[in-house]
C-alpha atoms as a printed R data frame, in Angstrom:
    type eleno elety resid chain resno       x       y      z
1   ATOM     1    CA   UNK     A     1   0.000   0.000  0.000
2   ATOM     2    CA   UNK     A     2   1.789   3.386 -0.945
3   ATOM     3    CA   UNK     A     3   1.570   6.153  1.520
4   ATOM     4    CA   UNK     A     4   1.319   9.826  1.178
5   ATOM     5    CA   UNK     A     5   2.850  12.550  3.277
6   ATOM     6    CA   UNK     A     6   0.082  14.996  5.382
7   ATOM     7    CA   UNK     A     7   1.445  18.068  6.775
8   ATOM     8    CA   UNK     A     8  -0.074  20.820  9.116
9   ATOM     9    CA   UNK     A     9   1.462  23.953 10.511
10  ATOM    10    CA   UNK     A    10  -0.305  26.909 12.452
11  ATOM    11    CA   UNK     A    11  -0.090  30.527 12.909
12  ATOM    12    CA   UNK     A    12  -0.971  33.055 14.758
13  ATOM    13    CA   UNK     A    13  -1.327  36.615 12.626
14  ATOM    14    CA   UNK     A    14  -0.017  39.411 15.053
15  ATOM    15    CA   UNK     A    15  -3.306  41.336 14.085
16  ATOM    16    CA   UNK     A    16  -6.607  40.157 11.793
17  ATOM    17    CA   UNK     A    17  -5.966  39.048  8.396
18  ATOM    18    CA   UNK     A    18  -7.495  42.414  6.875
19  ATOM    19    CA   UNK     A    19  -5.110  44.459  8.538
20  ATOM    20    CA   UNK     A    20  -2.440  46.374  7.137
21  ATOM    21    CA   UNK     A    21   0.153  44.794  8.561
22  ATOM    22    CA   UNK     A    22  -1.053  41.485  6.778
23  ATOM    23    CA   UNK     A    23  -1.785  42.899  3.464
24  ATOM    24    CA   UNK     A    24   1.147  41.239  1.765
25  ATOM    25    CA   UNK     A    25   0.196  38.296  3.099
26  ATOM    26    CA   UNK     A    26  -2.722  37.895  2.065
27  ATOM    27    CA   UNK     A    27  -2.304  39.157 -1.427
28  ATOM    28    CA   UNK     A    28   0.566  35.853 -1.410
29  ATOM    29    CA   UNK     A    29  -2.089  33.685 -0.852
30  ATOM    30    CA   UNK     A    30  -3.207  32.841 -4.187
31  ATOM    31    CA   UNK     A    31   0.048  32.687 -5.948
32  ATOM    32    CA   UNK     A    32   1.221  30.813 -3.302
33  ATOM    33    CA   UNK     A    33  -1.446  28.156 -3.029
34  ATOM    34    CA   UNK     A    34  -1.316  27.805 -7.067
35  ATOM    35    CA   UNK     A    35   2.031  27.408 -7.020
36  ATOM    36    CA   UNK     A    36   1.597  24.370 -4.491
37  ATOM    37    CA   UNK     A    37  -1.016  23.430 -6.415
38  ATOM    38    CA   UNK     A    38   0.951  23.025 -9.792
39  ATOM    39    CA   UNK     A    39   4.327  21.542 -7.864
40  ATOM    40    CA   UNK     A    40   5.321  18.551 -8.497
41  ATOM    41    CA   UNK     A    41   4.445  15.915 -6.412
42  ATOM    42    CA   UNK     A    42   1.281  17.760 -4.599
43  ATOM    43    CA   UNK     A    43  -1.934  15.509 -4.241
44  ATOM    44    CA   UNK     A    44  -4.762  18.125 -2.008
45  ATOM    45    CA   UNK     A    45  -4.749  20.727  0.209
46  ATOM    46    CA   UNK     A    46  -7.613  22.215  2.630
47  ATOM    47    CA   UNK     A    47  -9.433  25.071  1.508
48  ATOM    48    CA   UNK     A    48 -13.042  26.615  1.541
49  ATOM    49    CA   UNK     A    49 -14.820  27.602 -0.856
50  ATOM    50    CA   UNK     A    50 -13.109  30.535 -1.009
51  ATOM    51    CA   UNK     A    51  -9.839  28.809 -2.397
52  ATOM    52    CA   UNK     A    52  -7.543  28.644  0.879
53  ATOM    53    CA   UNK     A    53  -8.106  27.596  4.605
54  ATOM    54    CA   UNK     A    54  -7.593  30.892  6.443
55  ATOM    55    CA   UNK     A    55 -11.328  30.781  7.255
56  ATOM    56    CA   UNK     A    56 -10.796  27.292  8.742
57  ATOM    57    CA   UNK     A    57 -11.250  27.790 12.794
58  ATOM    58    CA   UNK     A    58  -9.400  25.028 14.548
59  ATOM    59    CA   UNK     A    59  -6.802  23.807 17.294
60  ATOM    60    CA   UNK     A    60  -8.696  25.637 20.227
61  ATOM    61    CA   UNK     A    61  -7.985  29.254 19.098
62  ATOM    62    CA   UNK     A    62 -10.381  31.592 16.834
63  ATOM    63    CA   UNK     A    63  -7.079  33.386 15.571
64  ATOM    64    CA   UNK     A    64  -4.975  30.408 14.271
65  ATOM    65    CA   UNK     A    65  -4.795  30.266 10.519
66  ATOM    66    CA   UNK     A    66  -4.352  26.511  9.548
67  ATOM    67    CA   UNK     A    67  -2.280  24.910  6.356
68  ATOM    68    CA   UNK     A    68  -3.161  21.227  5.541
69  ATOM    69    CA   UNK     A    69  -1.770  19.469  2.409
70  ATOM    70    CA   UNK     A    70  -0.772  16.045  1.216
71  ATOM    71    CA   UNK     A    71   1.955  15.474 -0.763
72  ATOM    72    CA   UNK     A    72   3.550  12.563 -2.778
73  ATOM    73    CA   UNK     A    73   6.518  12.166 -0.398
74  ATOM    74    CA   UNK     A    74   8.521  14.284  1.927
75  ATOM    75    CA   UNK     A    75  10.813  15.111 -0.880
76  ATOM    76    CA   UNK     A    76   8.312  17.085 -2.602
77  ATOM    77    CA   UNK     A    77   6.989  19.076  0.298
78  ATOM    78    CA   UNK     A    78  10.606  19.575  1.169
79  ATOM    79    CA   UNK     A    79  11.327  21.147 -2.532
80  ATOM    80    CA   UNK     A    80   8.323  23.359 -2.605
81  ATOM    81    CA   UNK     A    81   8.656  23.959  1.248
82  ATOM    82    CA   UNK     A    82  12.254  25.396  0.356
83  ATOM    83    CA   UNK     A    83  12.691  25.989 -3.109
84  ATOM    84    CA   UNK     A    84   9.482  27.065 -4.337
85  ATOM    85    CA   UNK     A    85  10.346  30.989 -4.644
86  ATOM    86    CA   UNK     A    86   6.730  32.526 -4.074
87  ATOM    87    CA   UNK     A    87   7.124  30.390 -0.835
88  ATOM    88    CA   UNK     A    88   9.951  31.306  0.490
89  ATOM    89    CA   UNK     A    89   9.281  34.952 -0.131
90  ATOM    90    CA   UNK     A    90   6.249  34.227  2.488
91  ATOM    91    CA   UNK     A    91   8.517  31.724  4.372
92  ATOM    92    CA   UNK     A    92  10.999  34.574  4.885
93  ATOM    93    CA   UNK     A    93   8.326  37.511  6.049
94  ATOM    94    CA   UNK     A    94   6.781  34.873  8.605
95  ATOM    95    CA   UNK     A    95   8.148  36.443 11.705
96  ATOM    96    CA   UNK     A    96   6.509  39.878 10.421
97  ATOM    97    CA   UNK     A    97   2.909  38.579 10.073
98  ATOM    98    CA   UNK     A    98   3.162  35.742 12.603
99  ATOM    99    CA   UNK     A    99   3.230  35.828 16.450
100 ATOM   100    CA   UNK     A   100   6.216  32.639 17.621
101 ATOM   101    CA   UNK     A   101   4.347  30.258 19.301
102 ATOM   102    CA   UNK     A   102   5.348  28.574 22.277
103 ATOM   103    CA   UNK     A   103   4.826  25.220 21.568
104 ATOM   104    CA   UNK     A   104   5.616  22.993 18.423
105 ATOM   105    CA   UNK     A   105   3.416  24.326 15.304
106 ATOM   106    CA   UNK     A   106   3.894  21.760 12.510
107 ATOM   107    CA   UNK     A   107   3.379  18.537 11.942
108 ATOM   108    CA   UNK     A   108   3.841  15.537  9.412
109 ATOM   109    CA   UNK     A   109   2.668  12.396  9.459
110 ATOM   110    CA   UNK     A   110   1.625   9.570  6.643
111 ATOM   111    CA   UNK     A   111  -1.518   8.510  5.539
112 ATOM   112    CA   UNK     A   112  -2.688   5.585  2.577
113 ATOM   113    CA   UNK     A   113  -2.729   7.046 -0.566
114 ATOM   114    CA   UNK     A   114  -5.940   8.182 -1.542
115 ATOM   115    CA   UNK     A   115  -7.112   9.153  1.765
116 ATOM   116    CA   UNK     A   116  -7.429  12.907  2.980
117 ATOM   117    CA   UNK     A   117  -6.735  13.914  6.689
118 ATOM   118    CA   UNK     A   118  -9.151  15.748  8.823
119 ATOM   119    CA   UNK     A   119  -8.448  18.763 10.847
120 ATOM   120    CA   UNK     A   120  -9.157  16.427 14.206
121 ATOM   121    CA   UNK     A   121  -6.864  14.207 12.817
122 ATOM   122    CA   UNK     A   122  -4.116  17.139 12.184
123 ATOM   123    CA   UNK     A   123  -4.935  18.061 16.047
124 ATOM   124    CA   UNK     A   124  -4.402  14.845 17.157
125 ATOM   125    CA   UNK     A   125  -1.195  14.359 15.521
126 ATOM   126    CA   UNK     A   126   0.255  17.989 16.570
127 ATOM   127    CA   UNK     A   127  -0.725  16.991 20.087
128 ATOM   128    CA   UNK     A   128   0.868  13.774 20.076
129 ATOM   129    CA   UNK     A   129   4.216  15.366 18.746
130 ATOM   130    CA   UNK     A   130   3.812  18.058 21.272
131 ATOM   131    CA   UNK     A   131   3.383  15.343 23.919
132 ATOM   132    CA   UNK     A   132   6.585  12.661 23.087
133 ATOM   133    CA   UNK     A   133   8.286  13.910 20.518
134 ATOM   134    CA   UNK     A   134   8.930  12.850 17.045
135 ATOM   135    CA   UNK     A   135   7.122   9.352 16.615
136 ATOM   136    CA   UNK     A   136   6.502   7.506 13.087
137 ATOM   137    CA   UNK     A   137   2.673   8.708 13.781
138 ATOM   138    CA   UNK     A   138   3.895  12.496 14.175
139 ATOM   139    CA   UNK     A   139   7.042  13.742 13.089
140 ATOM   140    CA   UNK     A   140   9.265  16.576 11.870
141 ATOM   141    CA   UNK     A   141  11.095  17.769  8.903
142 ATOM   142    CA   UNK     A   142  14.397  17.647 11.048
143 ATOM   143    CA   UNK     A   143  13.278  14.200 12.563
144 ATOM   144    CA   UNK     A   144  11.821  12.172 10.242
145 ATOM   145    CA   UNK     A   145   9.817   8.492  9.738
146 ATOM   146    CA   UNK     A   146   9.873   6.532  6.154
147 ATOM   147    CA   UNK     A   147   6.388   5.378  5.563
148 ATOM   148    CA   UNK     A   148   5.118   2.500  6.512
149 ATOM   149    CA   UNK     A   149   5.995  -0.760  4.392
150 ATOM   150    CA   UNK     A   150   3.689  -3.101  2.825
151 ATOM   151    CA   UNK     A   151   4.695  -5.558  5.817
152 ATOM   152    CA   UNK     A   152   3.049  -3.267  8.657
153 ATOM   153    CA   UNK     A   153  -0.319  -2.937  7.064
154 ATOM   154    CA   UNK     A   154  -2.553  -5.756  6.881
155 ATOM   155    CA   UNK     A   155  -5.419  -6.281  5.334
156 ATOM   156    CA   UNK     A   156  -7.416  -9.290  5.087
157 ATOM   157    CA   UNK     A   157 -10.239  -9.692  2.129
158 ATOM   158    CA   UNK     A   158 -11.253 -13.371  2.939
159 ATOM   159    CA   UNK     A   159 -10.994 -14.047  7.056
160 ATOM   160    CA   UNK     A   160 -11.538 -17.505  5.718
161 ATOM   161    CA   UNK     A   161  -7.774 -18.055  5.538
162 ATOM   162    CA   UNK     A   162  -7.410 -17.106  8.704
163 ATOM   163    CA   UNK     A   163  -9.414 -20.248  9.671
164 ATOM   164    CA   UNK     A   164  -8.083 -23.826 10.161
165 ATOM   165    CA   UNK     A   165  -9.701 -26.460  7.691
166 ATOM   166    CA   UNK     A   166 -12.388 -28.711  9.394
């Protein structure tokens, strides 16, 4: 079974996203959602209706803007994480727009290919990294997990074999 990456990070905007301050922020957020969009090796992200997820309320805290994507492996969120120039121009401003938070604020983790994580999920796994430490189930850019192999995930189809003749 192949396995895709999930990724969440968090942020805290130092004032509401139609302030001033967070103008150039927001005007990167289409260019910078296409161009994740068109990378190589992207599969989803979340987003409303309104094509990106800073309307998305979650992790306990009306002000948090949440990023959620799934990508082919870690390699490719790595490039555009990185290399992807319309990112990194954001990437580089985030101490501008963005209060630090105290606590760990991204998370990666992988999931079957095909299947989408939910924002619980992403809470979950942010909490669980928060509470050990990098674990295959919730890990880090800096410490990371290769997915799981076919040998880990079982699935049965007939229980029948699982049965002795007689």
């Amino acid at each position: 079974m192949p396995f895709h990456l999930a990724q969440v990070n968090i942020a805290l905007p130092r004032e509401p996203l139609d302030a001033p301050l967070l103008a150039d922020f927001v005007a990167a957020l289409d260019p910078v959602n296409a161009a994740a969009d068109a990378a190589p090796g992207f599969v989803w992200r979340l987003q409303t209706d309104a094509g990106d997820a800073t309307g998305i309320k979650a992790f306990g805290d009306e002000r948090l803007i949440v990023n959620m994507s799934v990508w082919e492996s870690l390699e490719a969120l790595r490039a555009f994480a990185y290399a992807d120039k319309k990112h990194l121009a954001v990437l580089r401003r985030r101490r501008e727009w963005f209060a630090q938070l105290a606590d760990l604020h991204m998370v990666l983790w992988w999931v079957p290919a095909g299947e989408l994580p939910t924002v619980r999920e992403a809470e979950e796994r942010l909490a669980l990294l928060r509470s050990i430490g990098p674990s295959p189930a919730a890990f880090t850019f800096k410490e990371y997990f290769t997915p799981p192999d076919d040998a880990t995930v079982v699935g049965v189809t007939d229980d029948r074999d699982l049965c002795p003749a007689g």
